[in-house]
C-alpha positions as CSV (number, residue, x, y, z in Angstrom):
1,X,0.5,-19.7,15.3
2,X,-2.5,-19.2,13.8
3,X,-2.8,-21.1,10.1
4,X,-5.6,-19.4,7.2
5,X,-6.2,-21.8,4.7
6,X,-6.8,-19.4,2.1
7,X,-10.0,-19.4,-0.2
8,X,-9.8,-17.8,-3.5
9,X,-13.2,-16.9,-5.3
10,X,-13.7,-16.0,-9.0
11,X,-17.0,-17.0,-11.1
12,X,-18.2,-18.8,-7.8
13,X,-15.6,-21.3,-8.0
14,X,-12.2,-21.6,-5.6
15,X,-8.9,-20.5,-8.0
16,X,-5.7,-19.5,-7.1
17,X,-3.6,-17.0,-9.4
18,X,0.5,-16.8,-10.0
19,X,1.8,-13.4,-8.7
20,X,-1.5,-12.1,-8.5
21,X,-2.5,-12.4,-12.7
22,X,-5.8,-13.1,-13.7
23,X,-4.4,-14.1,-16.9
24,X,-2.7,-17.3,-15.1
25,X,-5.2,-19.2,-12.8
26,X,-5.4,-22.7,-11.9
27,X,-9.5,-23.5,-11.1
28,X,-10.3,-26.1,-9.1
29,X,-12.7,-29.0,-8.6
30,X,-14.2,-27.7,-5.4
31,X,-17.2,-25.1,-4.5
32,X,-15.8,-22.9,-2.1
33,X,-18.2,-24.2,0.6
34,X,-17.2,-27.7,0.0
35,X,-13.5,-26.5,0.7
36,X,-14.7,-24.3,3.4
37,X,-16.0,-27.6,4.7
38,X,-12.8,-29.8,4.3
39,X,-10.9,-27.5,6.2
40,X,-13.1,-27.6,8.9
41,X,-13.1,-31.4,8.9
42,X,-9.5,-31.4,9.3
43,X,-10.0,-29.2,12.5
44,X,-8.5,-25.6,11.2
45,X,-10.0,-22.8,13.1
46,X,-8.8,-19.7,10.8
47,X,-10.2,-19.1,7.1
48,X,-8.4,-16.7,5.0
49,X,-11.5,-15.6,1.7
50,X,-10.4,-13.4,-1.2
51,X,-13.4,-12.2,-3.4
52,X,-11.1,-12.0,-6.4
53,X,-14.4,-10.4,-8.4
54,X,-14.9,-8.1,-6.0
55,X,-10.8,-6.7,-6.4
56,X,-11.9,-6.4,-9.9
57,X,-15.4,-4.4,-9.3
58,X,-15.2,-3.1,-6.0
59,X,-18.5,-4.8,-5.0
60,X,-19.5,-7.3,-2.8
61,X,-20.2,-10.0,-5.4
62,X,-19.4,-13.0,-3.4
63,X,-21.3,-12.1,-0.7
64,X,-23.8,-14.8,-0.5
65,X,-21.1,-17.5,-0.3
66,X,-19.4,-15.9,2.1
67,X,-22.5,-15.6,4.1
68,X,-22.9,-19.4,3.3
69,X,-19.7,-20.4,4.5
70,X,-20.1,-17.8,7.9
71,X,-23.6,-19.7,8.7
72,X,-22.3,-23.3,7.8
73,X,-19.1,-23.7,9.5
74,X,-18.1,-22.1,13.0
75,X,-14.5,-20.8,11.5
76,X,-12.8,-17.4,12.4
77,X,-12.5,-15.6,8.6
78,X,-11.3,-12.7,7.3
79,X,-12.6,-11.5,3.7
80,X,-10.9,-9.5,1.7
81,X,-11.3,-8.0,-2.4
82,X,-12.4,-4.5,-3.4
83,X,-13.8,-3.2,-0.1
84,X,-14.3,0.2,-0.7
85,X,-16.3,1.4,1.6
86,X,-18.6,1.6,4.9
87,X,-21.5,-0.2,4.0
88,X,-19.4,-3.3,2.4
89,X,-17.3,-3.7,5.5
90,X,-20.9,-3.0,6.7
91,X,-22.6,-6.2,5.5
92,X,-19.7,-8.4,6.0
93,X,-19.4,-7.6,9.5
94,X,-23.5,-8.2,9.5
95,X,-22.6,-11.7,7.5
96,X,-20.3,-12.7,10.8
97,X,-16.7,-12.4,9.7
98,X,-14.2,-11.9,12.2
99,X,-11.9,-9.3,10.2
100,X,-12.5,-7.3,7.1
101,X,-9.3,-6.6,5.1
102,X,-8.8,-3.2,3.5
103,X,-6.4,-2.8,0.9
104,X,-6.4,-0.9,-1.5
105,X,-8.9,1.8,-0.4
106,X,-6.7,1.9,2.3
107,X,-3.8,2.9,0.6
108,X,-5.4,5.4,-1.5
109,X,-7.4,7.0,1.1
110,X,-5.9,7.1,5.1
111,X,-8.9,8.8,6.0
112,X,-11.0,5.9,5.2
113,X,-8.6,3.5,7.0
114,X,-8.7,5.5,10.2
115,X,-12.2,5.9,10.0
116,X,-13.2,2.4,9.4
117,X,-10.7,1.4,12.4
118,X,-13.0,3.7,14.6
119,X,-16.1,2.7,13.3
120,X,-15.7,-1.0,13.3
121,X,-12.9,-1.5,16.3
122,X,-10.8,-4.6,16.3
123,X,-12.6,-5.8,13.0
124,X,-10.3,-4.0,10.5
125,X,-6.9,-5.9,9.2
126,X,-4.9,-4.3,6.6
127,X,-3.6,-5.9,3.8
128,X,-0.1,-4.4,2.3
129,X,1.0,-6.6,-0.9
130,X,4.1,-5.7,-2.0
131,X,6.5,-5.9,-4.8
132,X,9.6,-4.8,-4.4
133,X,8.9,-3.6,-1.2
134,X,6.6,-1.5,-3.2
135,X,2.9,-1.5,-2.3
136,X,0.7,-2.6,-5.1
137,X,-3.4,-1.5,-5.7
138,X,-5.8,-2.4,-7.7
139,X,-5.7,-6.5,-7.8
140,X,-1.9,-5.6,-7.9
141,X,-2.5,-4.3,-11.2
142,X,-1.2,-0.7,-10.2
143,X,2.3,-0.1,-8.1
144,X,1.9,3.0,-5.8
145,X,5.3,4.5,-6.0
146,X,4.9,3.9,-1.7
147,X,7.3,1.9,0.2
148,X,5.3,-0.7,2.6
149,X,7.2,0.4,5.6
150,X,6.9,4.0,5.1
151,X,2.9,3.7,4.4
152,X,3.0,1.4,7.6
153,X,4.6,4.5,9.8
154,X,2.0,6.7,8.3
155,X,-1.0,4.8,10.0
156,X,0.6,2.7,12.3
157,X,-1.6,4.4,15.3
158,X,-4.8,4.2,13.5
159,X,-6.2,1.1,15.5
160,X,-5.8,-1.7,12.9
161,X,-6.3,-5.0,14.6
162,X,-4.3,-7.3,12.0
163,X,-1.7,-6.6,9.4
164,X,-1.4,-9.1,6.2
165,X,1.9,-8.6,4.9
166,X,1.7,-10.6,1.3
167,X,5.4,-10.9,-0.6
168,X,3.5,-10.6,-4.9
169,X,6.5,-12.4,-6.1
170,X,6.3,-15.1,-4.0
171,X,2.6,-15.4,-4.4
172,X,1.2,-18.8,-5.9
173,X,5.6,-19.5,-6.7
174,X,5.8,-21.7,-3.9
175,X,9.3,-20.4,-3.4
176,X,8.8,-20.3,0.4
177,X,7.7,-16.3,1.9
178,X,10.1,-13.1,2.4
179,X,10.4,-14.3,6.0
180,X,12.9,-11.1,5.8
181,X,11.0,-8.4,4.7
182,X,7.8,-9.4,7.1
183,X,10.4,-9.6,10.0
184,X,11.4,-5.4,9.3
185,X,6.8,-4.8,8.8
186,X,6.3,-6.8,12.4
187,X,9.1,-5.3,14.0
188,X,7.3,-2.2,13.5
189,X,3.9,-3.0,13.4
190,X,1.7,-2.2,16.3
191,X,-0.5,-4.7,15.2
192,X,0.6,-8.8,14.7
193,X,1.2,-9.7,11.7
194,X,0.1,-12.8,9.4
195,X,2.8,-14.1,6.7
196,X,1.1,-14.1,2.9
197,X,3.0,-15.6,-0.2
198,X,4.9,-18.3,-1.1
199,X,4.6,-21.0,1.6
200,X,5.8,-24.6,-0.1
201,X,6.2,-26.5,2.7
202,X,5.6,-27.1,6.8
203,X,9.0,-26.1,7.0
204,X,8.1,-22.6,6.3
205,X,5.0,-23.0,8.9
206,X,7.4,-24.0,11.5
207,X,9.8,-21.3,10.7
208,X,6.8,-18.6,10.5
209,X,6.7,-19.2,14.8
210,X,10.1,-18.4,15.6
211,X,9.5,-14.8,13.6
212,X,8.0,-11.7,16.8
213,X,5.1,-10.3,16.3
214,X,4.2,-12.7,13.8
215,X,0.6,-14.0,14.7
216,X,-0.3,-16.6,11.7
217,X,1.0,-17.7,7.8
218,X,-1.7,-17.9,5.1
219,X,-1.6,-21.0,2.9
220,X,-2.9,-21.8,-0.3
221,X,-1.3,-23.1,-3.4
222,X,0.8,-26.0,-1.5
223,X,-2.9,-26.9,-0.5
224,X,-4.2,-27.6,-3.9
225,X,-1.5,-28.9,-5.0
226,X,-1.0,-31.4,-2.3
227,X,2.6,-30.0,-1.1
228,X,1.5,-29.6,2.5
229,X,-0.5,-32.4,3.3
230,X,-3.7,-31.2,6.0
231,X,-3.0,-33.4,8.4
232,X,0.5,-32.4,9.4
233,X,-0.6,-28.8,8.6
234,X,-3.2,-28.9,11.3
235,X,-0.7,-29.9,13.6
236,X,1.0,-26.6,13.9
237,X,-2.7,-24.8,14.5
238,X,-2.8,-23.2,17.7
């Protein structure tokens, strides 16, 4: 079980949001390279980066932190936030991340999924967030009328290399994830699967390994809020 601390980044500072609003964010003390650095003090090996900015401009604004956090620390990390296109998934890949997560563009365009999972093999992980079992866009600002599971069908021979399945109304609620709903997306998927949304406790880490196809659980809130404590968290790294 692989285990993504998850780094959140508006106005150059690590923040996490409830249910995805913008409107209701917690900031915190800590640059993100300083908590890029803590986790890898405590030993994790998987970083999980959201350029929140960029899901709201569909640029690469947080580019030079990531880059920062790429050269400082030898962590596996996925970035995701408003990748829209070639050249962004372009410079990340240039920057040294392991996986570029596609989302939105994704959803609204297949052709740019496939393509991107051609052009940059094994580097592209998908990110469905869901409501309802309703994909959302746009920062989760839009609902797309699409059910995850049918989208999923759609591209499921595409060549994605990672699927992050994120539960929006569990996100930042620390009311554990939809340990259901991911179980249908990895029975399906032909890709493993990481768990997004919700995690409160190591309980739900522990449970997260028993679930096929299920290759890691992203954790942030119960971080910064001291619920999970580091130590026992990086217990259950492998």
């Amino acid at each position: 079980m692989k285990i993504f601390p998850a780094i959140d980044i508006k106005d150059k500072k690590c923040v996490r949001l409830v249910k995805g609003d913008f409107n209701n964010k917690t900031e915190y003390e800590m640059s993100p390279v300083e908590q890029a650095g803590k986790y890898k003090d405590y030993g994790f090996k998987n970083l999980h980066i959201v350029d929140l900015d960029g899901a709201l401009t569909g640029e690469t604004v947080n580019l030079d932190i990531i880059k920062d956090i790429v050269g400082k620390f030898n962590l596996e990390i996925e970035v995701g936030g408003g990748i829209r296109n070639s050249s962004s998934i372009q410079k990340y890949i240039d920057a040294g991340v392991e996986k570029v997560i596609l989302g939105s563009a994704a959803i609204r365009d297949k052709k740019f999924l496939k393509e991107a999972c051609e052009k940059f093999p094994n580097k592209i992980a998908l990110g469905l967030d869901a409501k309802d079992g309703y994909l959302s866009i746009s920062g989760w600002k839009e609902n797309s009328n699409q059910l995850a599971l049918d989208y999923l069908k759609e591209v499921n021979n595409y060549g994605v290399s990672r699927l992050i399945y994120t539960d929006i109304n569990r996100d930042g609620m620390k009311q554990s994830p939809n340990f259901d709903e991911t179980s249908k997306v990895a029975e399906i998927s032909n890709c493993p699967v990481i768990i997004s949304g919700g995690v409160s406790s190591i309980e739900d880490i522990k449970k997260a390994k028993n679930l096929k196809n299920v290759e890691g659980i992203i954790v942030g809130k119960a971080i910064y809020d001291g619920d999970i404590k580091l130590e026992e968290m990086v217990k259950e790294d492998a």
